[in-house]
N, C-alpha and C positions, 0 to 999 in steps of 0.2 A: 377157517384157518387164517384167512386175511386179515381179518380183526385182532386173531389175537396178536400175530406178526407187526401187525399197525400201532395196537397199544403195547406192546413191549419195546417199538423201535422209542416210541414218543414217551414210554417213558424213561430208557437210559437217558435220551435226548435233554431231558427235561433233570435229570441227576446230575451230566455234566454241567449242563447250564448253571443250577444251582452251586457244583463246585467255583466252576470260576468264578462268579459273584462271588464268593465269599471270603471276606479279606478281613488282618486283623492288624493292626496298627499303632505303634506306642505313638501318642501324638503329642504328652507330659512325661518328664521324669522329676519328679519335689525328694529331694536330698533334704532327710527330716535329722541326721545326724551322721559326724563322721567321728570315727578314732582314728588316731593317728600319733605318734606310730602305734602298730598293732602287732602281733608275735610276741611280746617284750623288745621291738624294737629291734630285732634280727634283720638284719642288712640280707638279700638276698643276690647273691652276683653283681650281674650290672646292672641289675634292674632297681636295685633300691630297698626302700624299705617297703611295707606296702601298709595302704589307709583301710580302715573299713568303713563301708558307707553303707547307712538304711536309710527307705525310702518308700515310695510308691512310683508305680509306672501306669 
């Protein structure tokens, strides 16, 4: 019963471990095209108009 207490502690142990390691990261953003203006140019409050941009991350 020890054992198996022993391999089920080590293996959560061993799950969390592996969550924290694991990380994901934008390290580029390439703006391969933008429109502008976009909606037809519909003014939106005070915010403007607004651009659309394609790309990769």
């Amino acid at each position: 019963m020890n054992r198996i207490k022993a391999s089920l502690c080590l293996s959560i142990a061993l799950f969390f471990l592996f969550i924290l390691a694991a990380q994901a990261r934008v390290k580029r953003i390439k703006i391969t095209s933008r429109q502008s203006p976009t909606f037809e140019g519909k003014v939106f409050a005070t915010v403007g108009a607004y651009e659309k941009l394609c790309g990769k991350a």
